[in-house]
C-alpha positions in Angstrom: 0.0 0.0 0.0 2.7 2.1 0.7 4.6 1.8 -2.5 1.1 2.8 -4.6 1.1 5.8 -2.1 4.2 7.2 -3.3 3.5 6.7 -7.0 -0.1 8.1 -6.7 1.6 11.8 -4.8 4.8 11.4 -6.8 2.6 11.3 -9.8 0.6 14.7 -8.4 3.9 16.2 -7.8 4.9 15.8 -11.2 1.6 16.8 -12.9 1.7 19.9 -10.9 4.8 20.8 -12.0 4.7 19.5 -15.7 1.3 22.0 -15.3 3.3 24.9 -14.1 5.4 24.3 -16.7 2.6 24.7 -19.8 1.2 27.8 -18.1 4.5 29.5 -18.6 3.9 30.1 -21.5 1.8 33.2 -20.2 4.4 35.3 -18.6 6.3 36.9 -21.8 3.0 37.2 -23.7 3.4 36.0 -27.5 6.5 34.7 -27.3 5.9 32.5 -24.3 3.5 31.1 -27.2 6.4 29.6 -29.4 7.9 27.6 -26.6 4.7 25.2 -26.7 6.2 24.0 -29.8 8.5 22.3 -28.3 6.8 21.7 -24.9 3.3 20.5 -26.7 5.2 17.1 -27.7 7.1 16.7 -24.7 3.9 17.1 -23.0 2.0 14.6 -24.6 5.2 11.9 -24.6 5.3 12.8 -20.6 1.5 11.9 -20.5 1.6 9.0 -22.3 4.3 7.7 -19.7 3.0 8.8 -16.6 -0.6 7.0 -17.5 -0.3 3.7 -19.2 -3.1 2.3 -21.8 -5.3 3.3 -24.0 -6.3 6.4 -21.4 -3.0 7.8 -21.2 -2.5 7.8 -25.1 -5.8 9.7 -25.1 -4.6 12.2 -22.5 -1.2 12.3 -24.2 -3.1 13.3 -27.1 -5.4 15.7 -25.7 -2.4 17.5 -23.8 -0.6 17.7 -27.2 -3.9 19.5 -29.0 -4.6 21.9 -25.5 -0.7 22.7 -25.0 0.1 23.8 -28.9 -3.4 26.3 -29.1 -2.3 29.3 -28.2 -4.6 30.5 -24.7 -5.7 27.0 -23.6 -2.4 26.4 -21.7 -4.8 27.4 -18.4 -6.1 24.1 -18.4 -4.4 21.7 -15.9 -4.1 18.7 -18.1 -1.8 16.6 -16.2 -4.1 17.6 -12.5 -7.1 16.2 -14.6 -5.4 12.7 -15.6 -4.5 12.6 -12.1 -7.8 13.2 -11.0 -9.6 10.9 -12.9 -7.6 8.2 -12.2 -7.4 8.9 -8.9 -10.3 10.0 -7.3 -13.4 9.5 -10.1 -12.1 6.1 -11.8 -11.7 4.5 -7.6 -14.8 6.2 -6.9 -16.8 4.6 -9.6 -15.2 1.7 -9.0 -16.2 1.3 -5.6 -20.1 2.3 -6.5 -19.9 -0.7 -8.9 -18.8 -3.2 -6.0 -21.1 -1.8 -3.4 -24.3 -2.3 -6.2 
C-alpha cells in the first residue's frame, strides 16, 4: 500500500509541476507562445508515460492539442489525468462493487 502511495503523490507532484510548466507560457505574452512547440510534444510523450493504456495515449493526445493552441495552456491537463484516475475512476469503482 505504501509503495502505490508514493507513485499516486509522486505522480501529483509531477503533474503539478509538468502544469506549471505549460502555463508558462503566459508570462512573456506572445513569445511564451512559441515555446509550446517544443513543450506540446514533450507534453503529450510525458503523459503518455506517466498513464499507461489506451487512457493515457488519449490524454497524451489531448495534452498535445490543448498545450500547442495558443490561450488554452490554463487548463491543468496533467491535474485532470490525475484526478480521474485517482479520485473518479476508484470512486466509480467502488459504487460498482457496493451495487
Amino acid at each position: 500500500m505504501s509503495i502505490l502511495m508514493n507513485k499516486k503523490y509522486k505522480q501529483l507532484l509531477m503533474g503539478l509541476l509538468f502544469d506549471g510548466i505549460g502555463m508558462l507560457s503566459f508570462v512573456i505574452p506572445f513569445v511564451g507562445e512559441f515555446s509550446d512547440i517544443v513543450w506540446a510534444p514533450l507534453s503529450g510523450w510525458l503523459m503518455t508515460r506517466m498513464y499507461k493504456g489506451k487512457v493515457g495515449k488519449a490524454a497524451g493526445i489531448f495534452t498535445f492539442v490543448e498545450e500547442i493552441i495558443p490561450g488554452f495552456d490554463i487548463i491543468p491537463s496533467f491535474t485532470l489525468m490525475w484526478l480521474y484516475t485517482y479520485v473518479f475512476k476508484v470512486a466509480k469503482k467502488e459504487q460498482t462493487i457496493e451495487v
